[in-house]
C-alpha positions as CSV (number, residue, x, y, z in Angstrom):
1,X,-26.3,-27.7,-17.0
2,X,-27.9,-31.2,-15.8
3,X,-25.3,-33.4,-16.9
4,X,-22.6,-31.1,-15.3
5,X,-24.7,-31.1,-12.1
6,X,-24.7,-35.1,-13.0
7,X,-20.7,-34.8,-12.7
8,X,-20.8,-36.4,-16.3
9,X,-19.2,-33.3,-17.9
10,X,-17.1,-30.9,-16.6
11,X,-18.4,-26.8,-16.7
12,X,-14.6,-26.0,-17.6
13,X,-14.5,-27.7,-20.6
14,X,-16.6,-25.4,-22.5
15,X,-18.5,-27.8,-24.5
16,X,-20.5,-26.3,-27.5
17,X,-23.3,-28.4,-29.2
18,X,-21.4,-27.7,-32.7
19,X,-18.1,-29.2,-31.3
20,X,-17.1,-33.0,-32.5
21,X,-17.2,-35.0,-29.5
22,X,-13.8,-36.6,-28.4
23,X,-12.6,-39.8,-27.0
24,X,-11.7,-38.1,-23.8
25,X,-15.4,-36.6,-23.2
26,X,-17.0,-39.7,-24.1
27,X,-14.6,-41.7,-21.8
28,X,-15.2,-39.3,-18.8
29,X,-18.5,-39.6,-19.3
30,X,-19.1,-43.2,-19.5
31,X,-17.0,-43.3,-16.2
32,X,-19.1,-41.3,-14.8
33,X,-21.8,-43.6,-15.8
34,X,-20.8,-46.9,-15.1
35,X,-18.9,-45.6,-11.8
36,X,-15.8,-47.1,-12.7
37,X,-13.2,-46.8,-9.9
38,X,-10.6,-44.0,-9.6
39,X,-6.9,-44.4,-8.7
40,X,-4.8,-42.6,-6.3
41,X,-2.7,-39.9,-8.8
42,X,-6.9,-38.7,-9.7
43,X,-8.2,-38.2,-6.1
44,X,-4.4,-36.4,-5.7
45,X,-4.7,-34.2,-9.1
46,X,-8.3,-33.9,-9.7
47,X,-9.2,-32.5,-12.6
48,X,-5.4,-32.9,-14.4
49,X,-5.7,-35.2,-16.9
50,X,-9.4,-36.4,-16.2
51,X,-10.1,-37.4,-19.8
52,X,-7.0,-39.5,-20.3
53,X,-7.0,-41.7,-17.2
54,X,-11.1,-41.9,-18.0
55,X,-10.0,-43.6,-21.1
56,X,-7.8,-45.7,-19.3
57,X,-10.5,-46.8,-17.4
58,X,-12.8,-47.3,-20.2
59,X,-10.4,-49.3,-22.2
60,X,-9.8,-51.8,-18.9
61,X,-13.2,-52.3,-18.4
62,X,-13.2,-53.1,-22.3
63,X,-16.1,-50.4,-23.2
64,X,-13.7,-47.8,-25.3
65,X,-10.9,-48.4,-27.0
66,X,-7.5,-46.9,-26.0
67,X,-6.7,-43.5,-28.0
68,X,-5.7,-40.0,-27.6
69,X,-8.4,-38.0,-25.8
70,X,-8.4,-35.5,-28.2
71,X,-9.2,-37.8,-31.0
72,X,-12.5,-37.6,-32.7
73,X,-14.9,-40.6,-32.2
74,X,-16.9,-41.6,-34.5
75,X,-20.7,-43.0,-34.9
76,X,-19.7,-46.2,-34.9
77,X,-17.2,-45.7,-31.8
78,X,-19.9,-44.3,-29.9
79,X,-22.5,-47.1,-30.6
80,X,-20.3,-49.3,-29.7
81,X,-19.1,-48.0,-27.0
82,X,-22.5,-47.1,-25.5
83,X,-23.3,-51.2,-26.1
84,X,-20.0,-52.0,-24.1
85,X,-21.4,-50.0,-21.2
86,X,-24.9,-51.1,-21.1
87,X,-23.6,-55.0,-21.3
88,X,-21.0,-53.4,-18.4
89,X,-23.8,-51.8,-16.5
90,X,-25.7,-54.9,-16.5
91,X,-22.8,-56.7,-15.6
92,X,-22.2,-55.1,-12.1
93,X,-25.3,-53.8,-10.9
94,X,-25.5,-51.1,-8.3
């Protein structure tokens, strides 16, 4: 319930702890995150398609790869990915 209250996660999603975490949810998450910027199609269909133009967003800002959102990720991935943001983070400070 924190992280959805966060906005990092989404309550319609119906994440389970025994689910395999996806490229999308990871993405969307790490947006969240970082606070990497939104375009104009997501302020006008909010919600539609979150995940996908999250990895978009992730892959420009070179901390995820581009890839389906339902793809699985995998340790590695996510290590990785969580280094990318970190260095990103400490990049461009808030």
């Amino acid at each position: 319930a924190a992280m959805e209250q966060k906005g990092l996660i989404r309550a319609g999603w119906g994440l389970r702890g025994e689910y395999v975490l996806t490229r999308g949810v990871l993405a969307y998450m790490l947006r969240r995150a970082c606070e990497l910027p939104t375009g104009a199609n997501e302020a006008v269909l909010a919600g539609v398609g979150d995940r996908r133009y999250a990895i978009r967003a992730c892959a420009e800002a070179k901390i995820l790869a581009h890839g389906a959102a339902d793809e699985s990720i995998t340790g590695g991935e996510l290590l990785g990915a969580i280094r990318a943001a970190d260095a990103w983070l400490e990049a461009h400070p808030r």
